[in-house]
C-alpha positions as CSV (number, residue, x, y, z in Angstrom):
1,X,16.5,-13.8,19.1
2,X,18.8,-12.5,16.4
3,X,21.8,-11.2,17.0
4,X,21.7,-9.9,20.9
5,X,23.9,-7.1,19.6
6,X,22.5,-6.3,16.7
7,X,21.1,-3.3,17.6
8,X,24.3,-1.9,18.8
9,X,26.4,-3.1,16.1
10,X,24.7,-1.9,13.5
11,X,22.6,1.3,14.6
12,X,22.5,2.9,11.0
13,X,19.0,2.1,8.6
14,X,19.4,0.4,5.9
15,X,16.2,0.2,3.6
16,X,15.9,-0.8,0.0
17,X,17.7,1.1,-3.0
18,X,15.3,2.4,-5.3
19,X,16.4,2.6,-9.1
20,X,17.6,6.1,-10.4
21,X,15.0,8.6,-10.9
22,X,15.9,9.4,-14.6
23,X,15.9,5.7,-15.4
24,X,12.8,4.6,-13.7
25,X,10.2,6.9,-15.0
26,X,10.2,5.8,-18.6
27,X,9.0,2.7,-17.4
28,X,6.2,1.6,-15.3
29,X,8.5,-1.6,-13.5
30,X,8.4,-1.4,-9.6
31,X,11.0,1.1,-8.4
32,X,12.8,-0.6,-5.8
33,X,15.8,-2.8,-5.9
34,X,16.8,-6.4,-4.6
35,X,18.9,-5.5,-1.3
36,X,22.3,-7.2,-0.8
37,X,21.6,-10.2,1.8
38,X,24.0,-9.6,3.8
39,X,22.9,-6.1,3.9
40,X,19.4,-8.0,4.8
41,X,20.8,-10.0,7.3
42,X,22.5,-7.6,9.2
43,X,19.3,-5.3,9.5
44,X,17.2,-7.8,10.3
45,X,20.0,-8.7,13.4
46,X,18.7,-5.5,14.4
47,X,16.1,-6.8,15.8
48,X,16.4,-6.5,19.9
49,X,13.2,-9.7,20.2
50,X,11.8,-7.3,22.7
51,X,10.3,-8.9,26.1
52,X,6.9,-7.1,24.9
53,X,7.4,-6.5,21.2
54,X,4.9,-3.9,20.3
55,X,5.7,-4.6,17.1
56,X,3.0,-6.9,17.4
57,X,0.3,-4.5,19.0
58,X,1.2,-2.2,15.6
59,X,0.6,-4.6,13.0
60,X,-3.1,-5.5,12.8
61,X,-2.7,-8.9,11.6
62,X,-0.7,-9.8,14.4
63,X,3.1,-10.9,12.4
64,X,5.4,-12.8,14.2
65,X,7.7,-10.1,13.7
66,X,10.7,-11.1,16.1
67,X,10.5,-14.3,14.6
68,X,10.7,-13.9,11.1
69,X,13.4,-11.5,12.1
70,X,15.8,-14.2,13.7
71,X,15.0,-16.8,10.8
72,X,16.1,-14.5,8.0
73,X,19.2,-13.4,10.2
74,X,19.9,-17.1,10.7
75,X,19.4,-18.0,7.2
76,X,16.4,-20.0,7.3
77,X,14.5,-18.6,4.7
78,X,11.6,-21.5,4.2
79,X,11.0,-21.4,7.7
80,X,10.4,-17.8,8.0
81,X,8.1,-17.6,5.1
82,X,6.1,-20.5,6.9
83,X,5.9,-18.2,9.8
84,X,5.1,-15.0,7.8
85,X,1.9,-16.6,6.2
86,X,0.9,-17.9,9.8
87,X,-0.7,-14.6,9.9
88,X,-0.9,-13.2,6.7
89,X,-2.1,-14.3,3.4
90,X,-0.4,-11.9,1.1
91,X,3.0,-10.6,2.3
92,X,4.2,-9.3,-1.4
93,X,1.3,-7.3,-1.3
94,X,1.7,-5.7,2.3
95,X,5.2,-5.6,1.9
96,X,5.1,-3.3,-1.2
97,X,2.4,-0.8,0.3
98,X,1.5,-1.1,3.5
99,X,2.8,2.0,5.5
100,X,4.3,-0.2,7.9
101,X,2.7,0.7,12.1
102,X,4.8,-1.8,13.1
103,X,7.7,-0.1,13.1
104,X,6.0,3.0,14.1
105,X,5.8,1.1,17.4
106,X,8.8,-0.8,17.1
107,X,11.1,-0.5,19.9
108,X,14.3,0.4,18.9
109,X,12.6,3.1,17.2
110,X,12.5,4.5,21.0
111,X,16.3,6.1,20.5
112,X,17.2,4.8,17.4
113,X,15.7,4.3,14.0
114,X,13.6,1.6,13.8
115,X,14.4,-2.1,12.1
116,X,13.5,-2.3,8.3
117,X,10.4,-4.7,9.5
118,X,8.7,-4.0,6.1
119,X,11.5,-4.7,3.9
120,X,12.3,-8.0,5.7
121,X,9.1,-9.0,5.1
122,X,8.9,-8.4,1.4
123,X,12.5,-10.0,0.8
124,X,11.3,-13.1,2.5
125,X,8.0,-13.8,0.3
126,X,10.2,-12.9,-2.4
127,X,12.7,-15.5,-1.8
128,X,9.9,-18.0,-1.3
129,X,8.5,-17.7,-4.8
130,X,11.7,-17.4,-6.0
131,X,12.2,-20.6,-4.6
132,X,9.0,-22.4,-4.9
133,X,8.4,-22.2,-1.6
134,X,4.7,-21.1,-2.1
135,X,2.4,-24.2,-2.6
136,X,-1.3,-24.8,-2.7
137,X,-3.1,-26.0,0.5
138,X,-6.0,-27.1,-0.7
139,X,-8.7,-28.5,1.9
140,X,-8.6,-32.1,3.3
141,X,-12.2,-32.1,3.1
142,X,-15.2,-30.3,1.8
143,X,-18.0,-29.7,4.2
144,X,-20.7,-29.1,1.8
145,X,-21.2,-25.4,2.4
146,X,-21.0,-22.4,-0.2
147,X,-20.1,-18.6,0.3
148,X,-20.0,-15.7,-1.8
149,X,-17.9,-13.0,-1.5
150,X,-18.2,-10.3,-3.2
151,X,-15.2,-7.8,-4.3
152,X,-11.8,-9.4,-4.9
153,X,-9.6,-6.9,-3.2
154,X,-7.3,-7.8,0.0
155,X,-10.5,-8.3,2.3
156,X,-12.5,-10.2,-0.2
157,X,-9.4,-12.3,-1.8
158,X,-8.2,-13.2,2.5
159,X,-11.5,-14.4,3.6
160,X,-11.6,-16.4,0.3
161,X,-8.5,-18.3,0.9
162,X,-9.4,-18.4,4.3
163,X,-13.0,-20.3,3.8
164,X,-11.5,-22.2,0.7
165,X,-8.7,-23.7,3.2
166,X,-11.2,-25.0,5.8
167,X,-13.4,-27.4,3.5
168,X,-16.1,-24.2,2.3
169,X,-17.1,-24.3,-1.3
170,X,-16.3,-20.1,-2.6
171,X,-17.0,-18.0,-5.7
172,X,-15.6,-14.7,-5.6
173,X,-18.0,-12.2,-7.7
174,X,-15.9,-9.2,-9.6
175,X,-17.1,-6.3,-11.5
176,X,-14.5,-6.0,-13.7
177,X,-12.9,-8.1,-16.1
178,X,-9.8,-9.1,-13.8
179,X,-9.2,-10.2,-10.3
180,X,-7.7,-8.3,-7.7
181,X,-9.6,-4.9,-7.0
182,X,-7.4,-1.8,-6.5
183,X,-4.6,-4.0,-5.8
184,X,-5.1,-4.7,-10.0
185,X,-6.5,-1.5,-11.2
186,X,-6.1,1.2,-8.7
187,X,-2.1,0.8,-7.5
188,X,0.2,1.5,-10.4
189,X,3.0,-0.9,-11.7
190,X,6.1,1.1,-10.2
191,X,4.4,0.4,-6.9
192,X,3.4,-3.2,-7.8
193,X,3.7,-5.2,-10.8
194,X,0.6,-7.1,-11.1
195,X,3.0,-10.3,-11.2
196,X,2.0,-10.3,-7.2
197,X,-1.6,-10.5,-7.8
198,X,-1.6,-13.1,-10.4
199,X,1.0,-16.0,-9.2
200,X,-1.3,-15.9,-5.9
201,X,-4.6,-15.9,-7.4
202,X,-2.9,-19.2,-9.0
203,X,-2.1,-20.4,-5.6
204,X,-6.0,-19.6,-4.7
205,X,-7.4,-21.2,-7.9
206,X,-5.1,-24.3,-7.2
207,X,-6.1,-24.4,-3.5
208,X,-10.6,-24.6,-5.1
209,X,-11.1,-20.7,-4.2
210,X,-13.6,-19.9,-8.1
211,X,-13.8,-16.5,-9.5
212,X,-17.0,-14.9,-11.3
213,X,-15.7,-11.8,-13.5
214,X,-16.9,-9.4,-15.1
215,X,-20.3,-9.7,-12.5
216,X,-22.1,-6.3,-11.2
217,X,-23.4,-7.7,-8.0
218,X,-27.0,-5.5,-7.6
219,X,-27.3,-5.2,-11.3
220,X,-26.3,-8.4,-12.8
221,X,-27.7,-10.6,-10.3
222,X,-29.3,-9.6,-7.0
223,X,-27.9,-9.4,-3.8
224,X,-31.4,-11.9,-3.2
225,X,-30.3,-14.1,-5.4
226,X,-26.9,-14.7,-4.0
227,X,-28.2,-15.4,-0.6
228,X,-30.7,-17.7,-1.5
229,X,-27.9,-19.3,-3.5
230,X,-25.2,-19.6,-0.9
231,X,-25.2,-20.0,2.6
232,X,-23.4,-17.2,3.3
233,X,-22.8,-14.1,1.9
234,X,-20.0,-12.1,2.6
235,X,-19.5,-8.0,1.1
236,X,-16.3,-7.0,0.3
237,X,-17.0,-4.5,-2.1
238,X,-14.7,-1.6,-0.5
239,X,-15.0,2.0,0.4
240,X,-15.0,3.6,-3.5
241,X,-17.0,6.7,-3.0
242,X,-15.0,9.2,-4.1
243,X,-15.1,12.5,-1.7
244,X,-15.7,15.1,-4.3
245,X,-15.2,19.0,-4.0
246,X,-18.2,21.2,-5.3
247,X,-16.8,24.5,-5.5
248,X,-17.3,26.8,-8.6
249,X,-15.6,25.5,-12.3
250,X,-16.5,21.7,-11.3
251,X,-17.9,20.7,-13.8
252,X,-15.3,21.8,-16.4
253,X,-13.4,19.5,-18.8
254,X,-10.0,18.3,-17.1
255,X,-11.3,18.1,-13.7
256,X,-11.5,14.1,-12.7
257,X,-11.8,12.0,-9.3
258,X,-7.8,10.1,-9.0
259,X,-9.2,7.0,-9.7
260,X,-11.0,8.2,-13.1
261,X,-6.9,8.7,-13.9
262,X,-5.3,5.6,-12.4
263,X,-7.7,3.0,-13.2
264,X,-7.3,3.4,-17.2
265,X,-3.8,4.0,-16.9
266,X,-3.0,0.8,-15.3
267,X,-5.0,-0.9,-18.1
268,X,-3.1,0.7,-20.4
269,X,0.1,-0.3,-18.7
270,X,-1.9,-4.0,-18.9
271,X,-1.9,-3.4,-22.8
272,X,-5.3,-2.8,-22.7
273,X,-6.7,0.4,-24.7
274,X,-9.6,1.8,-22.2
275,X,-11.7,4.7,-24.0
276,X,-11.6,7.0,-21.1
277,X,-7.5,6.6,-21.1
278,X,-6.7,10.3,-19.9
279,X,-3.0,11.0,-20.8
280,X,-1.1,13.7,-19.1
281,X,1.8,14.0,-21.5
282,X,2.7,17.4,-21.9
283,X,-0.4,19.1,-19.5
284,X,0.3,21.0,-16.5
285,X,-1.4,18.6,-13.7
286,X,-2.4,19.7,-10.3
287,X,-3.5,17.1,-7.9
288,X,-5.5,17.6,-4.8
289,X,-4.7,15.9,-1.6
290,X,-1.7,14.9,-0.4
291,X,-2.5,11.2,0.1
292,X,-1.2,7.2,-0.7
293,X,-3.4,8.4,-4.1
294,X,-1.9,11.8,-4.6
295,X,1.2,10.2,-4.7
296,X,0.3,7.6,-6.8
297,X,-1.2,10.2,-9.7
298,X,2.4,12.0,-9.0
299,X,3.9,8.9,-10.2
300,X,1.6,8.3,-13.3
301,X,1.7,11.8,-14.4
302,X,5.8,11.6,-14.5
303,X,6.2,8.7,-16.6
304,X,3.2,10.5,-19.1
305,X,5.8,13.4,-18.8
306,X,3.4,15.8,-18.0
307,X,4.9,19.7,-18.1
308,X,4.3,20.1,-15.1
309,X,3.1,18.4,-11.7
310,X,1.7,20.0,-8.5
311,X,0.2,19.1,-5.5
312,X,-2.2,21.1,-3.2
313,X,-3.1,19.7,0.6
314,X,-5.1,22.3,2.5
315,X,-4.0,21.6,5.8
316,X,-0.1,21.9,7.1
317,X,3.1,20.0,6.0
318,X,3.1,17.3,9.0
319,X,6.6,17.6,10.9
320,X,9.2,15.1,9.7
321,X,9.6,13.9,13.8
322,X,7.0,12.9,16.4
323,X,4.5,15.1,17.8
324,X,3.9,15.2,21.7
325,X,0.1,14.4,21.0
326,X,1.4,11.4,19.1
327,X,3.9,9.4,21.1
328,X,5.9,6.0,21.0
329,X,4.5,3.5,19.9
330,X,1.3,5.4,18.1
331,X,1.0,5.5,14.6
332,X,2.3,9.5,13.4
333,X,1.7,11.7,11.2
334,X,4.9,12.2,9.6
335,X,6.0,14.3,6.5
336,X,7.0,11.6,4.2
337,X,9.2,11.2,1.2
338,X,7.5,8.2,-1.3
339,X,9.3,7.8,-4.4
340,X,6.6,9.6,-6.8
341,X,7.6,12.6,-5.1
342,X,11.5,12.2,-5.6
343,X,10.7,12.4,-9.4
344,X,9.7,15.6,-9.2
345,X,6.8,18.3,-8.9
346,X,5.8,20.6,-6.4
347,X,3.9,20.0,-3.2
348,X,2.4,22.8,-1.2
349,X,0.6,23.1,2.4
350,X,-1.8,25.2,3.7
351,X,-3.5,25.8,0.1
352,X,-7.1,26.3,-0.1
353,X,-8.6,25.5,-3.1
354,X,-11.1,28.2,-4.1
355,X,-12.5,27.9,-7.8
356,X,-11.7,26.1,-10.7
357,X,-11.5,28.5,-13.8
358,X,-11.6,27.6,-17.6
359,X,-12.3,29.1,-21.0
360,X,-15.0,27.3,-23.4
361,X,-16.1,24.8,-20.6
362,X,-12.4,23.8,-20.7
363,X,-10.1,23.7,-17.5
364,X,-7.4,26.3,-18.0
365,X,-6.1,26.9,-14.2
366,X,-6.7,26.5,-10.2
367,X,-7.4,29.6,-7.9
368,X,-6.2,28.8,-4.6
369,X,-5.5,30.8,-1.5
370,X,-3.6,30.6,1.7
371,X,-5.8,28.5,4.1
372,X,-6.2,30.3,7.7
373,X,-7.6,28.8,10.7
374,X,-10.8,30.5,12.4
375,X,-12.3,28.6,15.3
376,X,-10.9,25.4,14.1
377,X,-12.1,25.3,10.9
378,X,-9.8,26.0,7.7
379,X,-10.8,28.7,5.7
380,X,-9.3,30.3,2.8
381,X,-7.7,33.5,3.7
382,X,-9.0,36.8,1.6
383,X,-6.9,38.5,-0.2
384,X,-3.9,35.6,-0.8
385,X,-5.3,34.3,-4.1
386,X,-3.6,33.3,-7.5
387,X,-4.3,31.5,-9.9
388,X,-2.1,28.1,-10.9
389,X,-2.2,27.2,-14.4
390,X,-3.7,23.9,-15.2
391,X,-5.0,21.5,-17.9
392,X,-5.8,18.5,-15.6
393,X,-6.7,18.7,-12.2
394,X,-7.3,15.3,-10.3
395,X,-8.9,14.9,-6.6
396,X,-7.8,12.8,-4.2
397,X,-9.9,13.6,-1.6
398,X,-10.5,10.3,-0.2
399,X,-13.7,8.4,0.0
400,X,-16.7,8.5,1.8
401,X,-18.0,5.1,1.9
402,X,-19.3,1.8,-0.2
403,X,-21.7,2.1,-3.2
404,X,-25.2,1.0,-2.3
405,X,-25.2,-1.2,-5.1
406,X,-29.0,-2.3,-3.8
407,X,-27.6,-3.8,-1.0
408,X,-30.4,-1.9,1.3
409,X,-33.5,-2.4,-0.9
410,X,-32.1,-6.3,-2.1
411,X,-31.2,-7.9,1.2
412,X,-32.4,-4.6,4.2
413,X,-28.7,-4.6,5.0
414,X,-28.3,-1.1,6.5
415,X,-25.9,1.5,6.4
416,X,-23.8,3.7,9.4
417,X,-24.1,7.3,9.4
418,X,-20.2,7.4,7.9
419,X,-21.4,5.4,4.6
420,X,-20.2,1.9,5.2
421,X,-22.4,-1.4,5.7
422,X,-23.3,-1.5,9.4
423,X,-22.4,-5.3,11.0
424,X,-22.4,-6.1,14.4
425,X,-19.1,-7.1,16.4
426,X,-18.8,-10.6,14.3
427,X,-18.8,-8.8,11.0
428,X,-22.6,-9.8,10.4
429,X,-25.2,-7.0,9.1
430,X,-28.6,-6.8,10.6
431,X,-29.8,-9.3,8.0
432,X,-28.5,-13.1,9.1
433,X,-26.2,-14.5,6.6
434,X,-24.6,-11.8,5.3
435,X,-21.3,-10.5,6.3
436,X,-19.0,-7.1,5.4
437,X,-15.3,-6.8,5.5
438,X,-12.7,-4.7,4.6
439,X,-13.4,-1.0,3.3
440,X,-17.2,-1.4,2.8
441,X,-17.9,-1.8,6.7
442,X,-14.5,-0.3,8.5
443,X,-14.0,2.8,5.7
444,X,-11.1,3.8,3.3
445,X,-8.1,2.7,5.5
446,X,-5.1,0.6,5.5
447,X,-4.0,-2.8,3.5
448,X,-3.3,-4.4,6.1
449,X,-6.5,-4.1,8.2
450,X,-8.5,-4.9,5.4
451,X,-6.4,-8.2,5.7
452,X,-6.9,-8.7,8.9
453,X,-10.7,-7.8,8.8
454,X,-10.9,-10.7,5.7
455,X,-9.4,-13.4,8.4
456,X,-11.2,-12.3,10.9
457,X,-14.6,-11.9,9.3
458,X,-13.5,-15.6,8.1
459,X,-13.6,-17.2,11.4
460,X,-16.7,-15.4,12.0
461,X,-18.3,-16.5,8.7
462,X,-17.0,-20.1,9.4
463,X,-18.4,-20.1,12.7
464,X,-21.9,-19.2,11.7
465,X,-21.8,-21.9,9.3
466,X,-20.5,-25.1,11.9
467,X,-21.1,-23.8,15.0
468,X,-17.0,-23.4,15.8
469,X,-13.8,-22.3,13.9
470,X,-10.2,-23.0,13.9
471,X,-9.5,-19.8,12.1
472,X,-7.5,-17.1,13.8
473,X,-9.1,-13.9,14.2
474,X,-7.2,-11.4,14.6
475,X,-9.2,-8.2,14.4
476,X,-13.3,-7.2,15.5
477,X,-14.9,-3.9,13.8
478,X,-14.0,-2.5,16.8
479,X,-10.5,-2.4,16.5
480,X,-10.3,-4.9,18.9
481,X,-9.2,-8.6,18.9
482,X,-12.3,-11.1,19.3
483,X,-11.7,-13.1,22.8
484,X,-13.8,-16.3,21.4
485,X,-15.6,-17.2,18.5
């Protein structure tokens, strides 16, 4: 283990600095800073190597968490990296924005707060590009089949490499112009510079792994086509539906789905200029839903200096400490802090949005009432209106599902009564062949599963195609880990 008294030693948290506030929003570069390594070190010593290290039962993929742990604390850096990518693919990327269940159900977090898992994790794929550390590993052999996958976010970019390292001939299809999915267009700079993305998708390129941008998959060429083409076809297209919120003044100018903000704003950031670019400089911005998304249109609309920023969640402000319904080692509901919000704005519970109102088909404000709960259900409470002045208002609601994209009428792949692609407990729809992962079959959720779903539906893809696998898997649809493939 690491240092057996670690935990007693040093019983204080230590997580990463993040840059001054005034400093960092007038730029878009990521917000944290390089820790000190012996700073590092001595939180990664805090590790206690637990005899059952749910750690492990936290983290979807699996990580070797106590391992990593003692490597880094012992100053083996190329060896922890080697065991970081033993079950994960892209560490920069999960270390940078996954919310971290592992060290929701770390151990020490029992009576103490819990090791820094996430920011040991990050620090060490950091130091192994630093170091060139991060190599190819291309296939020893091909074995003469060919998969598409189609959508190049975390799910569609991990069962990729995944296929690609075990001999399997794979294009990756893409809508847009660049690789990379939300993790390119939908998470903003401060969060992660899109550095990550590219020096792996040159690792990917390098390992045989071909990309296809710029490629509506149901439009451009049929889902038909690509299953007569390949041998296996694997949809990765994520959960992009946007929830929406029909209540009167919807249709007025300056009311647009998050994503309608972010994506054009990260291509501008990209030195791209997008037509649609919707700039916040100046404009009093209210954003609905409280969300990973929220957040990250808090964060745009500060470094567009917008007048003002607020943010409206209908339900209540979670507690900042465990609930009894939610014990060790569950994943809570916590009241958190990201670093969008420490630049400012205003963020208020138990607000019920009622209309939007406008002059001249133009957005002008927000009427919003206190929400009240009547036989479970939230409701907004008569009499508590007012009106919050607004020129943009952006929802981040969520999403309900994957596009259809033709995938029903092209290939009779059906979908669930939630919105996603229906598959069976090997990631396979009802039509042979074709495969979901990620988003588009599990539903908006976490990086880090749709990681683990892209290995996973890997070893399932692979086994259809030779019979047997070698590929880990470390997740099934259901949540739980496939016994044998």
């Amino acid at each position: 283990m690491a240092d057996p008294r670690g935990f007693l030693k040093v019983r204080q948290r230590e997580t990463q600095p993040r840059r001054p506030v005034p400093v960092r929003i007038m730029d878009w570069k990521e917000v944290y800073e390089a820790q000190e390594k012996g700073v590092l070190k001595s939180q990664a010593g805090r590790c206690m190597d637990c005899g059952v290290p749910f750690c492990h039962q936290g983290c979807p993929l699996g990580n070797l968490i106590p391992e990593w742990n003692d490597l880094v604390w012992r100053d083996k850096g190329e060896e922890a990296i080697e065991r970081l990518h033993a079950t994960n693919n892209f560490p920069e990327f999960t270390g940078r924005l996954c919310p971290a269940p592992c060290e929701a159900s770390c151990v020490l977090g029992i009576n103490q707060p819990a090791v820094t898992i996430k920011q040991v994790e990050v620090s060490i794929i950091d130091q192994a590009f630093d170091n060139d550390w991060v190599h190819p590993l291309p296939p020893t052999r091909l074995t003469g089949k060919t998969v598409a996958v189609v959508g190049s976010g975390p799910a569609g970019l991990a069962v990729a490499q995944q296929l690609t390292r075990v001999g399997h001939t794979v294009a990756v299809y893409e809508r847009d112009d660049k690789i990379g999915g939300l993790l390119r267009y939908g998470i903003p700079d401060f969060k992660m510079e899109k550095e990550q993305v590219d020096r792996r998708l040159e690792q990917m390129k390098a390992e045989g792994t071909r990309f296809r941008t710029g490629v509506a998959v149901g439009t451009d060429v049929t889902w038909e086509q690509l299953r007569r083409r390949y041998d296996a076809v694997v949809v990765a297209t994520g959960a992009t539906v946007p929830r929406d919120l029909p209540i009167p003044g919807r249709d007025l100018d300056g009311v647009h789905f998050a994503m309608d903000y972010l994506v054009p704003a990260n291509r501008v950031v990209a030195g791209e200029t997008p037509e649609n670019h919707i700039d916040a400089r100046g404009k009093h911005v209210v954003i609905l839903g409280g969300g990973d998304t929220g957040a990250d249109c808090i964060g745009t609309a500060h470094r567009h200096q917008a007048a003002s920023v607020t943010t409206l969640a209908i339900g209540k402000q979670p507690p900042s400490e465990r609930a009894a319904h939610q014990p060790w080692p569950t994943f809570p509901t916590l009241f958190e802090m990201a670093s969008a919000h420490e630049e400012g704005g205003e963020r208020t519970y138990l607000a019920s949005t009622v209309e939007f109102v406008g002059e001249n088909g133009k957005l002008t404000g927000v009427k919003v009432a206190e929400t009240e709960f009547v036989d479970g259900k939230r409701l907004p409470k008569a009499g508590t209106e007012r009106i919050i002045p607004a020129d943009l208002v952006f929802l981040s609601l969520g999403f309900t599902g994957a596009e259809p994209a033709g995938i029903t009428e092209q290939v009779s792949a059906e979908f669930d009564g939630r919105g996603n692609v229906a598959r069976d407990g090997y990631y396979m729809t009802n039509t042979e062949g074709v495969f979901v992962a990620g988003d588009a079959g599990r539903g908006q959720s976490l990086i880090v599963w749709a990681i683990a779903e892209g290995r996973a539906c890997a070893a399932a893809v692979d086994k259809f195609l030779m019979g047997s696998t070698i590929l880990p898997a470390p997740v099934a649809p259901t949540d739980r880990a496939i016994a044998v493939l």
